[in-house]
MARZAFI-908213 format. One line per 3 residues: number of its first residue (from 0); for each residue z, y, x of C-alpha. Coordinates in steps of 0.02 Angstrom, whole numbers, plus 50000, padded with zeros to 5 digits. Last residue first. Example, Ala and Ser with C-alpha at 12.3 -4.5 7.8 and 13.67 -1.06 7.14 Angstrom:
2
1> 50357,49947,50684 | 50390,49775,50615
END
This chain:
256
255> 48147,50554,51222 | 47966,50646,51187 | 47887,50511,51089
252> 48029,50538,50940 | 47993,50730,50955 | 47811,50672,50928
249> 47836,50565,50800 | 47919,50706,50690 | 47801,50810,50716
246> 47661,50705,50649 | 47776,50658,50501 | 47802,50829,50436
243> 47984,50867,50455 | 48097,50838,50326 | 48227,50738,50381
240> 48242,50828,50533 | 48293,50987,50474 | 48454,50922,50376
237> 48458,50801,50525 | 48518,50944,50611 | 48637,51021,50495
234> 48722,50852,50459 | 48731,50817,50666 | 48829,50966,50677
231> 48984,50854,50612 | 48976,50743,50766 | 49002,50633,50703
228> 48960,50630,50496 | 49067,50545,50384 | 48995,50542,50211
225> 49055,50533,50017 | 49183,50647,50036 | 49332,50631,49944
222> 49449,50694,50129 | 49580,50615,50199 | 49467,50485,50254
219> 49349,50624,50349 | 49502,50693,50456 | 49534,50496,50512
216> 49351,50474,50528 | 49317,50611,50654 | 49457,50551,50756
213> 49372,50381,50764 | 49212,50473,50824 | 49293,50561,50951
210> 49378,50421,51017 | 49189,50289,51012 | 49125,50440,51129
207> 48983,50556,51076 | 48798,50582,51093 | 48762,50788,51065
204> 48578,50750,51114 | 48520,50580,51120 | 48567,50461,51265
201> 48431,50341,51325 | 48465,50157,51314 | 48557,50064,51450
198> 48726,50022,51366 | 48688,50084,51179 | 48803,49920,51107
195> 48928,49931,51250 | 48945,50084,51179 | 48912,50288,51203
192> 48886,50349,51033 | 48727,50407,50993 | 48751,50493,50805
189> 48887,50422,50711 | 48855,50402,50510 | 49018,50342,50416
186> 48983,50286,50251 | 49128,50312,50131 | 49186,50200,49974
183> 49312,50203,49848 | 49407,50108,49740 | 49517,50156,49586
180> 49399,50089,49469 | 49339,50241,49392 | 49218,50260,49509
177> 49156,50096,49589 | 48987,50086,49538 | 48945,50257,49635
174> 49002,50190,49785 | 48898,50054,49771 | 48745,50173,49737
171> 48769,50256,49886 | 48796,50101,49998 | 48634,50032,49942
168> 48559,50180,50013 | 48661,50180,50199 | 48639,49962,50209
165> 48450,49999,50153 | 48434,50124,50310 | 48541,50044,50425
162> 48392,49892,50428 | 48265,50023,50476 | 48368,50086,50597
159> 48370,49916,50676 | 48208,49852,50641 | 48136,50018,50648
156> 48194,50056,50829 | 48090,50141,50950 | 47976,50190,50790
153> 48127,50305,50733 | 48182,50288,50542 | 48262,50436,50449
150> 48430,50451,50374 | 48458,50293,50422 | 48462,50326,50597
147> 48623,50447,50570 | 48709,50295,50596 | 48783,50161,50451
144> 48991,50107,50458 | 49064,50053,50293 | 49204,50136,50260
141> 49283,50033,50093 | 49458,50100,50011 | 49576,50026,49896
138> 49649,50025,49742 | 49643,49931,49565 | 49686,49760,49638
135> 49548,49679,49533 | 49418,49820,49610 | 49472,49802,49786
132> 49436,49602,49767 | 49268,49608,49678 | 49211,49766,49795
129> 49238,49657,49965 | 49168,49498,49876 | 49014,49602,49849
126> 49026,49675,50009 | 49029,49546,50104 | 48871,49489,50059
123> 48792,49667,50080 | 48877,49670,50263 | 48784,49500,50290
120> 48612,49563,50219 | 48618,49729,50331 | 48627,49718,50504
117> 48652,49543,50533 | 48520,49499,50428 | 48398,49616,50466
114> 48415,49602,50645 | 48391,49395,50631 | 48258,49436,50519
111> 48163,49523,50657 | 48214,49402,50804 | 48146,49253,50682
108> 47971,49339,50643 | 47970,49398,50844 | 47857,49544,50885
105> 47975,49663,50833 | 48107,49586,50920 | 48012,49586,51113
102> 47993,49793,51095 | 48137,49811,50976 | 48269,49754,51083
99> 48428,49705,50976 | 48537,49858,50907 | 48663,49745,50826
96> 48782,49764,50673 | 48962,49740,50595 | 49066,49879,50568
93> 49145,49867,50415 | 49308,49943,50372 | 49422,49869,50244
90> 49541,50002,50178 | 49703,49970,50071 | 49703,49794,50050
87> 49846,49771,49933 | 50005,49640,50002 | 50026,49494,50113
84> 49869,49524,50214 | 49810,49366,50296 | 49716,49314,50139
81> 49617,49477,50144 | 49526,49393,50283 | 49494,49239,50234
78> 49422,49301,50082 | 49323,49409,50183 | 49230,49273,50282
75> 49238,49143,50142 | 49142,49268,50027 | 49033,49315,50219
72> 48990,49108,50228 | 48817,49112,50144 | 48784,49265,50238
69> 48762,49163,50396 | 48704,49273,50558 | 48852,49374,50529
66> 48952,49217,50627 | 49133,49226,50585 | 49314,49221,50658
63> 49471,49309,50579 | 49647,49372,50687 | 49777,49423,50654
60> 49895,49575,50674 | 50073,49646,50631 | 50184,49788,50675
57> 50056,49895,50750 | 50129,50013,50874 | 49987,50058,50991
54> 50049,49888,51105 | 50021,49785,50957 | 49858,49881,50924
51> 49769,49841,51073 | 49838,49664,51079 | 49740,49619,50924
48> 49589,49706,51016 | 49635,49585,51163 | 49636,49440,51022
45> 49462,49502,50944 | 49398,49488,51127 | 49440,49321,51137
42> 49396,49255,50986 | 49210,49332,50977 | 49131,49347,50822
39> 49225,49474,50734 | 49337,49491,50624 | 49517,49588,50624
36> 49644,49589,50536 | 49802,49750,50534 | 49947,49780,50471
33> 50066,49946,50536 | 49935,50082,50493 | 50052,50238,50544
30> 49943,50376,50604 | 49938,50282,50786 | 49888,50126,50686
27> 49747,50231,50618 | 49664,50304,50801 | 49695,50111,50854
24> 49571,50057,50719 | 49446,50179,50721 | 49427,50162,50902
21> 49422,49955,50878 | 49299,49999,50755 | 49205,50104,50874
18> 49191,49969,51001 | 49146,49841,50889 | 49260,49697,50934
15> 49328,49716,50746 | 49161,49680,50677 | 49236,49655,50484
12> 49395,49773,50520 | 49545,49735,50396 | 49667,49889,50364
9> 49843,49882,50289 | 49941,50026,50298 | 49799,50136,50238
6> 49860,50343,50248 | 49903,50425,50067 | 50034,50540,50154
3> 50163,50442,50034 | 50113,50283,50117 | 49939,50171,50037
0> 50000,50000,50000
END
């Protein structure tokens, strides 16, 4: 249950060895999340996360393994999940997702369905059980993490931006389904943020750190707004970008 400052005390990460999940989720133990799950694929790096938080004050953590290349186990994924958690889920973050390498994936049938399955058909899977289970407690709170790639898809990386983009706009309308219910939902759009995940690509302008973007969530979950944006000056310039002509647009994209 929510405290009286209406900050999550119990918080499960779906791609807890994300590095901005893990961010996220050490920025809210310090602001008094005490319970914790994580899941991820990776055992042993979900365990030094676990440790993370321990050591930042959370009371109580555990750990959930699955593979986001099978949907058909995401219900069992989150259900496992939530079981952990003796009380309400208050928020459920999910940050799972993979950039891949677009010049060998898009030329690969099973590379390119692998990206759009782990970047969008297992977090819509979740989901579903994610939004069944909020809604029959009455509360709760869903971030789902996107990137400011969705607001318009790059060449360099349509399969993964691409993929963003349905998760962003199927988001929307989810979050519209669940008012009245006493859930909510956010989509957090980071620009480039510096990752194990971007190691080695080119950094965009104003690319941030996995910190700075976790302290831009905690100010954006006390707010109703609908989207997260870090850095924030990434709304005004996408507000431009968005609607360039395409010819322009593909060159700016050629340029980087």
């Amino acid at each position: 249950m929510e405290n009286a400052f209406g900050q999550p005390q119990n918080v499960v990460v779906l791609g807890g060895t994300s590095d901005i999940a893990r961010a996220i989720a050490l920025e809210l133990v310090r602001t008094r999340t005490r319970e914790v799950v994580l899941a991820g694929r990776k055992p042993d790096e979900l365990a030094a996360a676990a440790r993370e938080l321990v050591l930042a004050g959370a009371t109580s953590t555990a750990v959930v393994t699955f593979d986001a290349e099978d949907p058909s186990k995401a219900t069992q994924c989150v259900s496992s999940a939530f079981d952990q958690i003796a009380g309400p889920v208050d928020l459920v973050i999910i940050a799972v997702g993979a950039m891949g390498d677009q010049d060998s994936d898009e030329n690969d049938a099973v590379a390119s369905a692998r990206m759009i399955t782990v970047n969008f058909t297992w977090p819509v899977a979740a989901l579903a059980e994610i939004r069944r289970r909020l809604v029959a407690q009455g509360s709760g709170r869903i971030l789902v993490i996107s990137s400011v790639a969705a607001i318009r898809v790059r060449r360099a990386s349509y399969l993964y931006s691409g993929a963003k983009a349905g998760l962003d706009r199927l988001c929307e309308g989810l979050a519209d389904s669940l008012e009245g219910t006493g859930v909510s939902l956010q989509i957090l759009r980071p620009g480039f943020v510096r990752t194990k995940m971007t190691t080695g690509l080119k950094e965009a302008p104003f690319s941030t750190d996995p910190d700075a973007v976790a302290r831009d969530v905690i100010k954006g979950l006390a707010t109703s707004h609908r989207v997260i944006t870090s850095p924030h000056i990434l709304v005004y310039l996408f507000a431009i970008l968005r609607h360039l002509p395409a010819p322009l647009w593909k060159k700016i994209n050629e340029s980087r």
